[in-house]
C-alpha positions in Angstrom: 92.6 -7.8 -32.0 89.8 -6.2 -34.0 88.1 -8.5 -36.4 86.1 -6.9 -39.2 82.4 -7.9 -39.9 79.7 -6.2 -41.8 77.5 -4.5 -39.4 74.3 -6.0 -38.3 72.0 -3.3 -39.1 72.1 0.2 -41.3 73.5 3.1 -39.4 70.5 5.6 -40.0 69.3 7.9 -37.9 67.0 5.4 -35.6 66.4 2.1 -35.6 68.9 1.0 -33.3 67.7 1.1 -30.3 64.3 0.3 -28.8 63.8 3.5 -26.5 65.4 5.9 -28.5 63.8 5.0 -31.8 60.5 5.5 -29.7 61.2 8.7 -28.3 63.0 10.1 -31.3 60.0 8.9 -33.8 57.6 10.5 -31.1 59.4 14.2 -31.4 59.3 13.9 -34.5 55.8 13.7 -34.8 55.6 16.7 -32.6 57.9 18.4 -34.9 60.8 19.1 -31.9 63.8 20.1 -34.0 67.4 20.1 -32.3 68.5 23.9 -32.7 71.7 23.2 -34.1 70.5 21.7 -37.2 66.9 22.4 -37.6 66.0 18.8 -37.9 64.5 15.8 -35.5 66.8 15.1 -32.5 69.1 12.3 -33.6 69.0 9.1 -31.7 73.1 9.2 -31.2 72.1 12.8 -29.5 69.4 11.2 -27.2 71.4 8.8 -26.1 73.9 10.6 -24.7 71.6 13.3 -23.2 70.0 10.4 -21.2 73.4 9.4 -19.5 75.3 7.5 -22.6 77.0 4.3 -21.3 76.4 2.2 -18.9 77.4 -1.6 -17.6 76.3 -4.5 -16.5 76.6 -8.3 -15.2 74.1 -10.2 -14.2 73.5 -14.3 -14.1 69.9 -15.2 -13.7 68.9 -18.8 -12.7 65.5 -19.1 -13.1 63.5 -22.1 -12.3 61.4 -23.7 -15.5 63.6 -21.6 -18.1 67.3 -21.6 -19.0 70.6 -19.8 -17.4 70.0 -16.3 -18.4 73.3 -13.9 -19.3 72.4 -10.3 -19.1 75.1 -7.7 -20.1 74.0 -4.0 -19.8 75.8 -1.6 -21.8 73.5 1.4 -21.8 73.6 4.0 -19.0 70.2 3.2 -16.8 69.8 0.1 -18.6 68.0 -1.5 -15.7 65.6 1.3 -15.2 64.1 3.0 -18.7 61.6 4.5 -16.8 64.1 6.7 -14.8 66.8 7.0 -18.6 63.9 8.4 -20.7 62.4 11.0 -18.1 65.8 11.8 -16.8 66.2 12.5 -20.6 63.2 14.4 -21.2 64.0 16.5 -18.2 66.9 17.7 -19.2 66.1 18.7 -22.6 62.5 20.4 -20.9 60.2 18.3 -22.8 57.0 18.0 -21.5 55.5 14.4 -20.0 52.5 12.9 -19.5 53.1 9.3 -17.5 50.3 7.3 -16.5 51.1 4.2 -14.3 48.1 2.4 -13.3 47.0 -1.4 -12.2 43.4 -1.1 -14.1 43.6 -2.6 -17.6 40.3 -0.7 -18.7 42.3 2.6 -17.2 45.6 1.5 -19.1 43.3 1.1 -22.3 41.4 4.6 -21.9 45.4 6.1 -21.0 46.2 4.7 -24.5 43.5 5.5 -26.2 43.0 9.5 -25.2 46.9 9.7 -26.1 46.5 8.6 -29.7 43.5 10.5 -30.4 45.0 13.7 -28.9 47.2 12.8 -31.6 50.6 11.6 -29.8 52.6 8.7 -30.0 52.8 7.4 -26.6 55.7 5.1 -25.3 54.4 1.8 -23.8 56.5 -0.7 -21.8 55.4 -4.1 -22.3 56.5 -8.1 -21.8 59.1 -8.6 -24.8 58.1 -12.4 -25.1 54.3 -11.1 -25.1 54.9 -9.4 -28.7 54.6 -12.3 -31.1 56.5 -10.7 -33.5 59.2 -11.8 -31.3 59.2 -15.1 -31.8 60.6 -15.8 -28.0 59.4 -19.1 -26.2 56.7 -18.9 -23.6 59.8 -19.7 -21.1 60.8 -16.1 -21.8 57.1 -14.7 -20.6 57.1 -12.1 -17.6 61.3 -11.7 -17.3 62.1 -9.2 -20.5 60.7 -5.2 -20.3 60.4 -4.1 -24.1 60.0 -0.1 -24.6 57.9 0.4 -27.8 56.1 3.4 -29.4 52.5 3.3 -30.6 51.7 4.9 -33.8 48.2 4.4 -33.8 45.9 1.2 -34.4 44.4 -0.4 -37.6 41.1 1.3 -38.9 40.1 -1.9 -40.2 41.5 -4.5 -37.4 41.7 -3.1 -34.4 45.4 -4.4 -34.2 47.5 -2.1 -32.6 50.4 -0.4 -34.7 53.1 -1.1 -32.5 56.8 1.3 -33.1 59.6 -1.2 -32.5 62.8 -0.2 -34.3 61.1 -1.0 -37.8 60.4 1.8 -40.0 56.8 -0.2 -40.5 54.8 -0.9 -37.9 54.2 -4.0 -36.2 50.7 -4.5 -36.2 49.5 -6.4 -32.8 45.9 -7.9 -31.6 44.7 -4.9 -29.3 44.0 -7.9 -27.1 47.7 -9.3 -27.3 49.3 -6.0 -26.5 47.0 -5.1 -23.3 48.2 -8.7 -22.5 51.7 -7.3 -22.8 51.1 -4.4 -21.2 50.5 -5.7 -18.2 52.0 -9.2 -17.9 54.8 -7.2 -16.2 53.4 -6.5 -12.5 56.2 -4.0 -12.1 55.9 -2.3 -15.4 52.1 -0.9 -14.0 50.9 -0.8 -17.3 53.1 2.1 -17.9 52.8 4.8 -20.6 54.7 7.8 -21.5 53.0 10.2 -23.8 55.5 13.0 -25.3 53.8 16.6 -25.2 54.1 20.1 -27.3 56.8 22.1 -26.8 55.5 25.9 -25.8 58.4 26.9 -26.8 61.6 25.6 -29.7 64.6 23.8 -27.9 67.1 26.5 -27.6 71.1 25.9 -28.2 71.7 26.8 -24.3 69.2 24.1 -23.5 70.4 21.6 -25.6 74.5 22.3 -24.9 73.3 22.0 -21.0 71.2 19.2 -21.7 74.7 17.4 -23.1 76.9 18.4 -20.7 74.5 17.2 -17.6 74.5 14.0 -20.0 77.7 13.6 -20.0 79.0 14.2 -16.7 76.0 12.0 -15.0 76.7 8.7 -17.6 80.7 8.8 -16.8 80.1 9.4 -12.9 78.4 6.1 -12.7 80.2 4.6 -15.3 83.5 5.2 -13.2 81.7 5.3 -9.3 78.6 2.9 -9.7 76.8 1.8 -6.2 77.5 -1.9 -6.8 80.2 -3.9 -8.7 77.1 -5.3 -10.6 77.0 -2.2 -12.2 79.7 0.3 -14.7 82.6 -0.6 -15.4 83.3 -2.8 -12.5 80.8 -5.0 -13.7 82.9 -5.7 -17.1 85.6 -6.5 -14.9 83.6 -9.0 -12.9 82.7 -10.6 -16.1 86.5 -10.7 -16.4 86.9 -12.3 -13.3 83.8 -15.1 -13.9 84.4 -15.9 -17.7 87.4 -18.7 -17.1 87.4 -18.7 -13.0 87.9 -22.5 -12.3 87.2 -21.7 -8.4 84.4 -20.3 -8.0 80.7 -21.8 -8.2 79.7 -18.5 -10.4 82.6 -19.0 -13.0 81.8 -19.8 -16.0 83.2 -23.4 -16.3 81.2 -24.4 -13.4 77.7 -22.4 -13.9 77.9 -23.5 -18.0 79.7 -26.8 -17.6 76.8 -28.3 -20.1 77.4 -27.5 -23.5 74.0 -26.6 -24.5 74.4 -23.9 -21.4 78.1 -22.7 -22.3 76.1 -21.9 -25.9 73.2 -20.0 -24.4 75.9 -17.7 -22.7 78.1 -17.4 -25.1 75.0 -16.2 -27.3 74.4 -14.0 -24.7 77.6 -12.2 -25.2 76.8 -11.5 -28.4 73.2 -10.8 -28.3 74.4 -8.4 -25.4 76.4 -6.7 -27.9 75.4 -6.5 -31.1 71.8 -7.6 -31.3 69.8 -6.1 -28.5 69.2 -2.7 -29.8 72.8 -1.2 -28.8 73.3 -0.1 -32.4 76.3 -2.7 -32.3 79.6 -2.7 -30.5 77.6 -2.6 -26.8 76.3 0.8 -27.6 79.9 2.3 -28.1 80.0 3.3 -31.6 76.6 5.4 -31.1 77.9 7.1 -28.4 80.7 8.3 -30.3 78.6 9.1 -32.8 76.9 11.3 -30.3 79.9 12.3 -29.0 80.8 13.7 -32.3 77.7 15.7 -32.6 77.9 17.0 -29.6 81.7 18.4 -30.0 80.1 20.9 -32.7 76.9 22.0 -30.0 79.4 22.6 -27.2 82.5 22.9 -28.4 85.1 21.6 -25.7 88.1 20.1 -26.3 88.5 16.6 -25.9 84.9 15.4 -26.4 86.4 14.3 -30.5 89.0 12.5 -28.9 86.3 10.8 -26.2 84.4 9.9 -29.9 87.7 8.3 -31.7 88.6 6.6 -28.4 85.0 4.8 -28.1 84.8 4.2 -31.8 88.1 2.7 -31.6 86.5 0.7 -28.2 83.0 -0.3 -29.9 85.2 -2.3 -32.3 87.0 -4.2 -29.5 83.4 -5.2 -28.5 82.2 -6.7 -31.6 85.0 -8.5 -31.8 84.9 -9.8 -28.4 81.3 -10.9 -29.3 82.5 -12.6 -32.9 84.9 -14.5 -30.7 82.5 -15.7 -28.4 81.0 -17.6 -31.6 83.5 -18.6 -33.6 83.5 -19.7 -36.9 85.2 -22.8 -35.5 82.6 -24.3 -34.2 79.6 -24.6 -36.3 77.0 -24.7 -34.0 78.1 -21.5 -32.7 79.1 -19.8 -36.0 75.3 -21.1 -37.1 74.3 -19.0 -34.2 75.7 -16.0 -34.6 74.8 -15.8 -38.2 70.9 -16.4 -37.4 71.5 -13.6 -34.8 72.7 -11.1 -37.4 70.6 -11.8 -40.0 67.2 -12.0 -37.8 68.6 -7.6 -35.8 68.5 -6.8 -39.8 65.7 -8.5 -41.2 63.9 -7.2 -37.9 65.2 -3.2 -38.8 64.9 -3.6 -42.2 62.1 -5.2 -43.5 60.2 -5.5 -40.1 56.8 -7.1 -40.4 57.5 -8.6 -44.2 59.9 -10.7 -42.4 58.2 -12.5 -40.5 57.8 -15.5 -42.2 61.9 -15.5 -42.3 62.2 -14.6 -38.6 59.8 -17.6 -37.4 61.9 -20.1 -39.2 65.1 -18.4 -37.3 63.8 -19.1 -34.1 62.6 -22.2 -35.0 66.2 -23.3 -36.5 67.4 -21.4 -32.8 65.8 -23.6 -31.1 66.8 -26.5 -33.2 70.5 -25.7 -32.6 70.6 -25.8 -29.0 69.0 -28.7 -28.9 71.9 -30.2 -31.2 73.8 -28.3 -28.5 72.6 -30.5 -25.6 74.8 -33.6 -27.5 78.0 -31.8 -27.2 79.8 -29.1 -29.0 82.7 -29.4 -31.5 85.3 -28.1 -29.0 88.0 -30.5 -26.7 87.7 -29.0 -23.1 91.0 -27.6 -23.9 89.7 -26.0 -26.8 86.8 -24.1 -24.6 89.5 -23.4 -22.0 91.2 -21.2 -24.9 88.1 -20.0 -26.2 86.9 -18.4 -22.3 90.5 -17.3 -21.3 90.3 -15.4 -24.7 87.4 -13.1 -23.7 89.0 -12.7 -20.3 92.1 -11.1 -21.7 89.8 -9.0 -24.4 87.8 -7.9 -21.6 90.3 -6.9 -19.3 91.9 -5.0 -22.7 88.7 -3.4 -22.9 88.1 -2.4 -19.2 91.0 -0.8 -19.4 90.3 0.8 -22.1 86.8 2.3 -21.0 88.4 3.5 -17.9 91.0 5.7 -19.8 88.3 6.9 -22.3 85.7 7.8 -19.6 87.9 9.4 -17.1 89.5 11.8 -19.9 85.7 12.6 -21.0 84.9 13.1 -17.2 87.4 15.6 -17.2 86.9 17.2 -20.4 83.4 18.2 -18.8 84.3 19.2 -15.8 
């Protein structure tokens, strides 16, 4: 079932993931060491203090912009705010959060942070960031976590932390526009303090056993079906459901549509900053770590079984565009190469991620004229991910109840 590809990014220690990188890169600075090592908390580790997993399903229809497909794979995924202090909590790092509706007070918040010497978190409009390269139909739906290194002595820009190991440099003027395009966000900003005190081994193995035990509990007992694992199975239920208006072959009967959401599978994936495999693999990465803080049984079991799982999502997402279809195949490749170019290289590539998006854009409107697929073909293609995602649902429920109970 597994299909091998080359991974979409390099497996270092951050870079990943968006909100993790931030907060990692902003310990760092403050020289918070994990106790069992004596070096930077990995982002693996913070990830699974903060909860771990999570799920998702969600279908936006938005008026002026296209159908929207929003998988959520990380625990909290819908709330950072409440995943990164929830995180901090546990582990008994100090926080400073501003939220305020005042851009001048949002500007002073910012700038009192950097020149205590921190590296504050902002969250900000993802389509705001032009390094983005996300149409203006995008503006005001996405929240973006970022970190702020500093600003430019010479420009002004902002030096904006964003997975790259380079910063992003961004008009000052552009990213208060980001800041608070958002309404909800409040301008937002979450400054990392001094520990009194190092992280001691008893905090951190309580800090990954509350992880642990909070991430599978919702994974397994959510409070909607939009949410956890129950969500993967509704996306079971939706992906080739001929009778229902929300199925698939009714909601993305167009072909330029049925490509947007099957991009979205994938983007949900590999290339939103889940580290691949819908977060999976860095989890048991984590996992791993964690066996050698704690030391219960079963938690390098949990990490084989959710390796094993991470790979059953990649290749659910490489079926979603296959290699049949070129359109689709074009798609996913431009994906790939645009989550590495964006880790790697970072602001040198943006020459090279501006003609991506442009040749994006260029494809689904290709898309609007038909795709290369018979309606029996698609048929095959949709009840394919259903049977992989019921294969993985399964799955994830075995894995999460045995790490449930090797926690209890």
């Amino acid at each position: 079932m597994t299909v091998a590809e080359a991974p979409a990014r390099s497996t270092g220690r951050d870079g990943r993931h968006a909100d993790t990188t931030a907060l990692a890169r902003a310990l760092a600075a403050l020289h918070v060491q994990a106790p069992h090592t004596g070096q930077p908390l990995s982002e693996a580790m913070l990830l699974g203090v903060g909860g771990g997993l999570g799920g998702g399903y969600w279908l936006f229809e938005f008026t002026g912009a296209p159908k929207a497909l929003v998988l959520g794979a990380r625990h909290r995924w819908h709330q950072a705010h409440l995943f990164m202090s929830a995180l901090c909590e546990r582990l008994g790092l100090p926080l400073t959060v501003h939220e305020t509706a005042g851009a001048r007070s949002a500007e002073a918040h910012l700038s009192a942070a950097l020149a205590a010497g921190r590296r504050p978190i902002a969250w900000v409009d993802q389509a705001s960031l032009p390094y983005m390269s996300l149409g203006s139909q995008w503006e005001k739906f996405w929240i973006h976590i970022v970190g702020v290194r500093g600003v430019d002595a010479e420009t002004g820009a902002i030096l904006v932390d964003d997975r790259a190991a380079e910063p992003w440099p961004v008009p000052a003027g552009t990213f208060a526009h980001a800041r608070k395009a958002i309404t909800s966000n409040k301008h937002r900003l979450m400054v990392p303090e001094p520990l009194t005190t190092p992280l001691t081994l008893e905090q951190l193995q309580a800090a990954i056993l509350d992880g642990i035990r909070v991430g599978t509990d919702e994974l397994l007992h959510p409070p909607i079906k939009n949410f956890g694992l129950p969500a993967f199975g509704k996306f079971a239920d939706m992906v080739a459901n001929t009778r229902q208006k929300k199925g698939w072959p009714a909601v993305f009967a167009a072909p330029a549509e049925l490509l947007w959401a099957l991009g979205g599978v994938h983007h949900g994936i590999e290339t939103n900053g889940t580290g691949g495999g819908a977060f999976r693999p860095m989890y048991a990465e984590f996992l791993a770590e964690a066996a050698a803080v704690v030391r219960r049984p079963g938690l390098d079991e949990a990490a084989a079984a959710y390796r094993e799982i991470g790979a059953e999502w990649s290749a659910l997402a490489r079926t979603a565009l296959p290699d049949s279809e070129p359109l689709l195949r074009r798609t996913r490749e431009l994906a790939r190469e645009k989550d590495r170019l964006f880790v790697e290289e970072g602001p040198r590539a943006l020459e090279r991620l501006g003609a991506i998006a442009a040749e994006t854009t260029q494809i689904e409107e290709e898309a609007a004229g038909g795709l290369a697929l018979s309606a029996a073909e698609i048929t095959d293609l949709l009840q394919d991910l259903r049977v992989r995602l019921l294969a993985i649902v399964a799955a994830e429920e075995r894995a999460a109840t045995a790490l449930a109970a090797a926690v209890a």
